[in-house]
BAPANU-727196 format. One line per 5 residues: number of its first residue (from 1); for each residue x, y, z of C-alpha. Coordinates in Angstrom, 1 decimal. Example, Ala and Ser with C-alpha at 12.3 -4.5 7.8 and 13.67 -1.06 7.14 Angstrom:
1 = 12.3/-4.5/7.8 ~ 13.7/-1.1/7.1
***
This chain:
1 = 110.4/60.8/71.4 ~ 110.8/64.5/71.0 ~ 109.6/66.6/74.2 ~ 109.8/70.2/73.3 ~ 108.2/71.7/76.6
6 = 110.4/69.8/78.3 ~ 113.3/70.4/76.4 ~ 112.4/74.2/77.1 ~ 112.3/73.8/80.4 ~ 115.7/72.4/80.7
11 = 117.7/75.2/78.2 ~ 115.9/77.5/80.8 ~ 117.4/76.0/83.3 ~ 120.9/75.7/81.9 ~ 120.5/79.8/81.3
16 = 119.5/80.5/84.5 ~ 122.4/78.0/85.9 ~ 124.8/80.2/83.7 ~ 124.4/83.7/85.2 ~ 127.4/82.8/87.2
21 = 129.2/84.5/84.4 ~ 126.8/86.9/83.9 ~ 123.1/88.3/84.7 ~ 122.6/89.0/81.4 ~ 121.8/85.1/80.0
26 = 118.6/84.4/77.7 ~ 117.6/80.9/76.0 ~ 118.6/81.2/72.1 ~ 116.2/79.6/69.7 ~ 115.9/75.8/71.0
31 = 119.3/74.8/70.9 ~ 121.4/77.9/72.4 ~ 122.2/80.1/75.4 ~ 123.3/83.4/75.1 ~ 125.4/85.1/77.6
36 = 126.6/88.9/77.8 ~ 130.2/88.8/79.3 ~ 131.0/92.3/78.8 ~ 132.4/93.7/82.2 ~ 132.2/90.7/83.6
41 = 135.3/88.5/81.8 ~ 137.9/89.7/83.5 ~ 136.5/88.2/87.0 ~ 137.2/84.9/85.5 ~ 140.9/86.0/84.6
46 = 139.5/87.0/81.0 ~ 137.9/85.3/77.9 ~ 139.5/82.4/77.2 ~ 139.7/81.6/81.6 ~ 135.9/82.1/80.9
51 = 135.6/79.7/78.1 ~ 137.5/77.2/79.4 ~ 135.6/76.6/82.9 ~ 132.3/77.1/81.1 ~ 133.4/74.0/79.2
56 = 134.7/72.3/81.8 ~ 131.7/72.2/84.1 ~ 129.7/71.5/80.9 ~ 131.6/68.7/80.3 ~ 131.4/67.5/84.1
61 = 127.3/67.5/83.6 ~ 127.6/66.1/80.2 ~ 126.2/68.2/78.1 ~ 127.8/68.3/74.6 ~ 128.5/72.4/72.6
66 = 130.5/74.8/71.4 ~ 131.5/77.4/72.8 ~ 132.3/81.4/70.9 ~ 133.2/84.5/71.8 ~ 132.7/88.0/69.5
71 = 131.8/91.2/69.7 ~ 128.3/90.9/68.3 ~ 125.2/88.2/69.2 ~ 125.6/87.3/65.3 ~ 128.9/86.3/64.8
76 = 128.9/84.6/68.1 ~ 126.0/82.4/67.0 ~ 127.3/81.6/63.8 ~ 130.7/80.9/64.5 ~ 129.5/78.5/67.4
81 = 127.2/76.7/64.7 ~ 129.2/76.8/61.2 ~ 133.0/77.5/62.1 ~ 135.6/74.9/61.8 ~ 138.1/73.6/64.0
86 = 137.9/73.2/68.0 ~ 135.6/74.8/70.4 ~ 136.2/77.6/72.2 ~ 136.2/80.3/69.0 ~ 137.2/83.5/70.2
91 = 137.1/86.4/67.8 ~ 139.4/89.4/68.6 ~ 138.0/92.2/69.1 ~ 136.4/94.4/66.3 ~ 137.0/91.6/63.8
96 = 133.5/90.3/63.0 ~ 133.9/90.6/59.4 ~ 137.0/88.2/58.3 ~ 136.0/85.0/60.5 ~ 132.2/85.0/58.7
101 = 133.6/85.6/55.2 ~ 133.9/81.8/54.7 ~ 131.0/80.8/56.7 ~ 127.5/79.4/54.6 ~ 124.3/81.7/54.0
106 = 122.6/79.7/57.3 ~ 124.7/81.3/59.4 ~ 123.0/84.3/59.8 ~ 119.9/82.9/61.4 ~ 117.5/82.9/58.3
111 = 115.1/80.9/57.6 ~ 115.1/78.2/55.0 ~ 113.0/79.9/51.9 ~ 115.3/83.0/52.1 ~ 118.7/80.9/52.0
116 = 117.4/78.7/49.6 ~ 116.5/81.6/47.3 ~ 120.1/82.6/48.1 ~ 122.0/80.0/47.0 ~ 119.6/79.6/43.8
121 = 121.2/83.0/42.9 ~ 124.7/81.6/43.3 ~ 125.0/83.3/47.2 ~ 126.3/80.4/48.8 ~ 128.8/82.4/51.7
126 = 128.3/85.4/53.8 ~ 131.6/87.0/51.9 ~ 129.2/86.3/48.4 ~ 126.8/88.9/50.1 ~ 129.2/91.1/52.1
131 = 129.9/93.1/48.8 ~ 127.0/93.8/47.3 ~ 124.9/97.3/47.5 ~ 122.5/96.9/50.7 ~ 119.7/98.3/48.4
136 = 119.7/95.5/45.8 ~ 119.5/92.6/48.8 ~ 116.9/94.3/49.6 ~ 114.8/94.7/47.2 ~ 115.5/91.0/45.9
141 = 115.4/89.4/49.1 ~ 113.6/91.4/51.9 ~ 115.1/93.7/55.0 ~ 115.9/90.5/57.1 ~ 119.0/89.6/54.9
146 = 120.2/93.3/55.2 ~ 119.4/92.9/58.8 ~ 120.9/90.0/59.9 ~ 124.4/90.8/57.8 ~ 124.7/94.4/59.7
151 = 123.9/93.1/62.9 ~ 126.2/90.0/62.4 ~ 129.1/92.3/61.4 ~ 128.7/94.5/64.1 ~ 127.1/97.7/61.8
156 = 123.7/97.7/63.6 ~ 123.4/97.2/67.2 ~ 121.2/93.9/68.7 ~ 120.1/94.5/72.4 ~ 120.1/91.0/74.3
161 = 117.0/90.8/76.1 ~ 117.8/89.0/79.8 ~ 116.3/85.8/81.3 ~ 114.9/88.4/83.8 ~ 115.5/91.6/85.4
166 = 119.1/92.3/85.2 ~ 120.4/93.6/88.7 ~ 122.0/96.9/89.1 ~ 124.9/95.8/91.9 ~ 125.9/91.5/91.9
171 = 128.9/90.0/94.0 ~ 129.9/86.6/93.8 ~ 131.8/83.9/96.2 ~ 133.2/80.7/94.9 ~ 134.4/77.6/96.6
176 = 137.3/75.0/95.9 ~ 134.9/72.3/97.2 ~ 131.0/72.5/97.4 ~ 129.2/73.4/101.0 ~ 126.4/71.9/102.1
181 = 126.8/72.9/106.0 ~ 124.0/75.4/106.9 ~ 126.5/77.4/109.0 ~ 128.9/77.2/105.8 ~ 125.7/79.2/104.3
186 = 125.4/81.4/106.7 ~ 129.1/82.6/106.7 ~ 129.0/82.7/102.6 ~ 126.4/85.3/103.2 ~ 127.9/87.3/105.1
191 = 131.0/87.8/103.3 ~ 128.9/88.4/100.3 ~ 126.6/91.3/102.2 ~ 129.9/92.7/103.6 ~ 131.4/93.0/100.1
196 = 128.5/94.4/98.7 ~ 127.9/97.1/101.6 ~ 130.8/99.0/100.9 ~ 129.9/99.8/97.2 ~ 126.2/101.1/98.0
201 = 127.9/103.2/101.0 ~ 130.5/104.4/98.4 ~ 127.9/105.3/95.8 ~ 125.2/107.0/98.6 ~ 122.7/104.2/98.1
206 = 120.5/101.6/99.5 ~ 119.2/98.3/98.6 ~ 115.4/98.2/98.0 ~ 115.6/94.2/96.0 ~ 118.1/92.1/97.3
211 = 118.6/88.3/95.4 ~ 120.9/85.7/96.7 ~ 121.3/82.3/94.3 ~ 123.1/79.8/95.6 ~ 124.2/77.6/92.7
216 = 124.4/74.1/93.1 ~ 126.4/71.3/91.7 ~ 123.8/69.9/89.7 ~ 123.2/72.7/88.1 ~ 120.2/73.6/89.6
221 = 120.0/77.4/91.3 ~ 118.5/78.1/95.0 ~ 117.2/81.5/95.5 ~ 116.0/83.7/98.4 ~ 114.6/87.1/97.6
226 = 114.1/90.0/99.7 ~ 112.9/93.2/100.0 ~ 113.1/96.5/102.1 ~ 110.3/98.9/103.1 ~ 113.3/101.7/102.9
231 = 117.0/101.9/101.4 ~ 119.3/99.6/103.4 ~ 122.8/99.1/103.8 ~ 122.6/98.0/107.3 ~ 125.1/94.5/107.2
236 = 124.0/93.2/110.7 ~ 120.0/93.5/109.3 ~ 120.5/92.2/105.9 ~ 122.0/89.0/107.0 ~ 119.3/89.2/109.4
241 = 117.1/88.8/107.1 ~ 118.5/86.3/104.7 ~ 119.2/84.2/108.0 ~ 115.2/83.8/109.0 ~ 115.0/82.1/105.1
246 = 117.8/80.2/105.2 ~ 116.5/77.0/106.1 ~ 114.3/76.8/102.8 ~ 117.6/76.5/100.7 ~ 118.2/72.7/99.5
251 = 122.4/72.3/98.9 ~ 121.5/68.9/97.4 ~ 125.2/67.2/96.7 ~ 126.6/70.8/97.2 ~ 126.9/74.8/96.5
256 = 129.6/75.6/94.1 ~ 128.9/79.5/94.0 ~ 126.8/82.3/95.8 ~ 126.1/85.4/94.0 ~ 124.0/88.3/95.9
261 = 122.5/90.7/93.5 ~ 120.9/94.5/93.9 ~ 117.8/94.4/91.3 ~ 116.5/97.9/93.1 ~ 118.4/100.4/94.7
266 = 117.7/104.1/95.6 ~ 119.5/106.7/97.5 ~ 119.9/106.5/101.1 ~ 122.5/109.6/102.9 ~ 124.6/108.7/105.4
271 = 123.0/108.8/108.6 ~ 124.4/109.2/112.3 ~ 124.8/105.5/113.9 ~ 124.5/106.7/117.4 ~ 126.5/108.6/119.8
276 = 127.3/107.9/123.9 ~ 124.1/109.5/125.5 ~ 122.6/110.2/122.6 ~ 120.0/107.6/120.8 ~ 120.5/106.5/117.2
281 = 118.5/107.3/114.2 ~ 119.6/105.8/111.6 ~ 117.6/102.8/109.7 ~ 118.8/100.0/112.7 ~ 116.1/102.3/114.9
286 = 112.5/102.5/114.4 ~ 109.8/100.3/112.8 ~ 111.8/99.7/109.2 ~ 113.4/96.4/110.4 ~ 109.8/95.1/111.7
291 = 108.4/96.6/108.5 ~ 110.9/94.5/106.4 ~ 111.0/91.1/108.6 ~ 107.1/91.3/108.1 ~ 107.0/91.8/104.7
296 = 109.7/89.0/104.0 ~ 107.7/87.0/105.5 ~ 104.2/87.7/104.9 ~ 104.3/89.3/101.7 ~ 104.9/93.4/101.2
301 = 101.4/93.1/99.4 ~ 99.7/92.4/103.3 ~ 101.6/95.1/105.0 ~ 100.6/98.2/104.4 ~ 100.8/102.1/105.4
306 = 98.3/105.4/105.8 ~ 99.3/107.8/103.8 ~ 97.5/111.3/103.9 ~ 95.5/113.0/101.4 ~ 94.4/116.9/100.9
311 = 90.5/115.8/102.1 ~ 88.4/116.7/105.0 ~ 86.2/113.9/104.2 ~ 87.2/111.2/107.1 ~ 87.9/108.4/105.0
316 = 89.3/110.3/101.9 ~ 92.0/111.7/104.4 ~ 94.2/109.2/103.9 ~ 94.7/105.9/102.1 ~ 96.4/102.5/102.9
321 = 99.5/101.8/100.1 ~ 101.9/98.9/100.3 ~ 104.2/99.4/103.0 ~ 107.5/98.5/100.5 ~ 105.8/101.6/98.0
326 = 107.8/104.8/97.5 ~ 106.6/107.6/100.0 ~ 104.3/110.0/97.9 ~ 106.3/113.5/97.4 ~ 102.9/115.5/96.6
331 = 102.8/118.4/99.3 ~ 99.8/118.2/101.3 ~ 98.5/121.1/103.2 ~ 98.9/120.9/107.0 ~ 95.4/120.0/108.8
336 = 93.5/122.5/110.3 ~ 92.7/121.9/114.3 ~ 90.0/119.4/114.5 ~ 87.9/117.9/117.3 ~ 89.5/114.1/118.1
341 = 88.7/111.1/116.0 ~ 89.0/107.5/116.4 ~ 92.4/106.2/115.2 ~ 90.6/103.4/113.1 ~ 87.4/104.2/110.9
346 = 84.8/101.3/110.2 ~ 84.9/100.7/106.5 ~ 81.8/101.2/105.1 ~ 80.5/103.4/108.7 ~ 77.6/101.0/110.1
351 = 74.0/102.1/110.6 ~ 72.6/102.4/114.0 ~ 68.7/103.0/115.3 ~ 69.3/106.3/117.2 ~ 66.7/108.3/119.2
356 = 67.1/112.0/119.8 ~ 64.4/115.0/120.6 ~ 65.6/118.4/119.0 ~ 67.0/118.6/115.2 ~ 70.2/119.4/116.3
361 = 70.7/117.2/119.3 ~ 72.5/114.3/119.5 ~ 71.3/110.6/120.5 ~ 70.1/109.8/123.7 ~ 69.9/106.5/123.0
366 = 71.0/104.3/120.6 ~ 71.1/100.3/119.2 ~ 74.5/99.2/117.3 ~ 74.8/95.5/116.4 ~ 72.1/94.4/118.8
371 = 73.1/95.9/122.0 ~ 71.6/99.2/123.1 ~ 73.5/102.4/124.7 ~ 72.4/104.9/126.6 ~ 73.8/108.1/126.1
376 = 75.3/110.2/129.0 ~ 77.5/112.2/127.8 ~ 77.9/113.9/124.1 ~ 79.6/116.5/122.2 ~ 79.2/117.7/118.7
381 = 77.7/118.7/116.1 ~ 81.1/118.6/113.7 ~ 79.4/119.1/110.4 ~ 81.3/118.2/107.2 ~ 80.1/119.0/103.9
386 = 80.8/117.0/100.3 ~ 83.5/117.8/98.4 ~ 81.3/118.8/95.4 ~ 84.4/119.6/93.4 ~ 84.8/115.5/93.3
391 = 83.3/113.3/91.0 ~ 83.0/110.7/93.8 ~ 80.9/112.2/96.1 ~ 78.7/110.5/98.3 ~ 74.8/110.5/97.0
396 = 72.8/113.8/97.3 ~ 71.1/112.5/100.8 ~ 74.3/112.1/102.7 ~ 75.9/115.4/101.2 ~ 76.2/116.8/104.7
401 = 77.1/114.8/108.2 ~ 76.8/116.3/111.5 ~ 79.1/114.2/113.4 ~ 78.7/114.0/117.2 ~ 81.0/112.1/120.2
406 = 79.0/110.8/122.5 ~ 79.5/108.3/125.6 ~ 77.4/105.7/127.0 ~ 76.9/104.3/130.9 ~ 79.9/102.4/130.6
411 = 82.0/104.9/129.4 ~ 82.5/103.7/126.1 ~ 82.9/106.2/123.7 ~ 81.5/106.2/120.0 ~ 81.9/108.7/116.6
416 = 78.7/108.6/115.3 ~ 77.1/111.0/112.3 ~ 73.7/111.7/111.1 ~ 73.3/112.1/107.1 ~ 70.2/113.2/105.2
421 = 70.3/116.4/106.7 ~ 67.9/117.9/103.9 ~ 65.4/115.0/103.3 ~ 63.4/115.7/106.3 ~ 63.5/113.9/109.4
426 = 61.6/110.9/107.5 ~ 65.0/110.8/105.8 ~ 67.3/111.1/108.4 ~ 70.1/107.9/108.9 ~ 72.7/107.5/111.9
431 = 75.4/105.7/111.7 ~ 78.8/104.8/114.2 ~ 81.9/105.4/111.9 ~ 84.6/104.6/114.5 ~ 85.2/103.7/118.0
436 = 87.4/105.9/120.4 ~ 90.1/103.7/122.1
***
């Protein structure tokens, strides 16, 4: 009994599995995986090296195909499907014409009405349609035909659309005999993030999206993936960070290959490491490893940053971004002396029943979630207007805050603000909208 979503699942699978030869690998149809080796075939000792241990381990996991190499997605899949003789086929290079002359109509992927209206014609080979004027097919059989022949002969380009993001920096380690040892893990690793160091030092850059696949002899793929609040190329904390995660990779019978893969990089200078006396400030210094041991582990999306903002509203000042986000490069005008704030701001500011005796005076006493302060000391009033330039402004009656600092018997120390300023004193609304530490 036929299981297609199943079935899908599986070719997935198999594509994933074969990004060993490349990161460029996409399902093809139901029945077929597609695989960009360009730039990569010569790591296997070239094409036909390629070929053969593709078969080989296809062969170990029993699953039957062909295999066939060409220049363009086109003749590859047809000469896979329709050629004769033993598989691998490998076409040499800029001869996609010759090898499909023979081939049937089918093999350039289309569909059953338009090859059967084809062959009703006499078409019957892809050499039958080779030399005839593009205009006529046409018109007599639709663009597709036109389409398919250009692209299969290597006269219109095709872009192959990856499994997923293709990286921009991979490295690869292979083993004579599968590892299951944890510390065998571990040491793979690190020979992989000391290969790959060099090349982002060379090139002035630093990891940002780090993926390491460990793939195992059943085909199936372990991955741990990683990300940076800044550029990285620090070796020491990048295997750091792979090390914490480890323990949730599963060798089953064995891991055959490990490939580490840049899918985000940006540039990073070099920096000073540290001198005798002197203290270092590179990226091993400072909050970015926390930053990027918290994120790995919590999420990016829960860590998170203030950034400033050109306001003088308090809480349009600055907002909270995702930690891993790049740093805004909009200038924002340095801030004019102010009186001290609280560090943290109460989100929305909370009201408060607040007693005072002159318009302008502050609170002697006030009551904040059910406990009452007396007022001893106070300074103030800061007062801070709307931004009526801004479309999201507060309403009319809080348009203007007088904001006062005041302390209570115990020396607690509160930012609270009186809005309504122009409703009358009927109107009038405290509220505390932080707490000084």
């Amino acid at each position: 009994m036929a299981e297609p979503a199943k079935d899908a699942a599986a070719l997935r699978r198999l594509a994933e599995w074969c990004s060993r030869y490349s990161p460029w690998t996409a399902p093809d149809r139901v029945d077929g995986i597609r695989i960009e080796i360009t730039g990569s075939a010569h790591l296997w000792g070239g094409e036909e090296a390629l070929a053969a241990d593709l078969a080989t381990r296809l062969d170990r996991r029993h699953i039957a195909g062909r295999i066939a190499i060409a220049d363009t997605l086109g003749a590859a899949w047809a000469m896979a499907r329709f050629a004769e003789g033993k598989s691998p086929v490998i076409l040499l290079p800029g001869d996609c014409r010759n090898p499909l002359i023979p081939l049937p109509v089918e093999a350039l992927r289309l569909d059953p009405p338009t090859t059967q209206g084809l062959r009703r014609v006499g078409l019957k080979r892809v050499g039958d349609l080779s030399g005839m004027p593009r205009d006529a097919l046409t018109r007599r059989f639709g663009e597709m035909v036109v389409r398919r022949l250009d692209q299969a002969q290597g006269d219109l380009p095709e872009p192959l659309s990856p499994l997923g993001e293709a990286p921009t920096r991979r490295v690869r380690l292979s083993f004579a005999e599968p590892i299951v040892d944890p510390a065998d893990l571990l040491r793979a690793t690190e020979r992989l993030v000391e290969d790959l160091v060099p090349r982002l030092a060379q090139e002035g850059i630093g990891a940002r999206h780090l993926d390491l696949a460990f793939h195992r002899v059943d085909g199936r793929v372990e991955r741990i993936r990683l990300g940076t609040a800044r550029p990285s190329r620090d070796p020491r904390h990048l295997v750091a960070l792979f090390k914490e995660r480890l323990d949730t990779v599963d060798p089953g019978l064995g891991i055959e290959d490990v490939i580490l893969a840049a899918f985000a990089v940006e540039p990073l200078p070099p920096e000073q490491i540290g001198l005798a006396g002197h203290t270092p400030t590179n990226e091993t210094n400072g909050i970015a490893p926390l930053l990027d041991r918290l994120g790995n582990r919590l999420g990016f999306a829960a860590v998170s940053r203030l950034e400033p903002r050109a306001s003088h509203i308090p809480e349009r000042s600055s907002v909270r971004v995702p930690v891993a986000s790049a740093h805004s490069h909009a200038s924002v005008a340095p801030a004019p002396d102010k009186p001290p704030r609280p560090i943290r701001l109460f989100e929305p500011p909370e009201p408060v029943e607040a007693f005072w005796l002159l318009p302008d005076d502050p609170p002697f006493r006030f009551a904040w979630r059910r406990r009452r302060h007396r007022v001893t000391r106070a300074d103030g009033p800061e007062r801070i207007a709307d931004e009526w330039w801004r479309p999201e402004g507060p309403g009319a009656g809080d348009a203007i805050r007088d904001y006062y600092r005041v302390e209570d018997e115990e020396g607690r120390r509160f930012w609270l603000f009186r809005a309504g300023f122009h409703g009358g004193d009927q109107s009038l609304r405290w509220f505390v909208h932080g707490v000084f530490s």
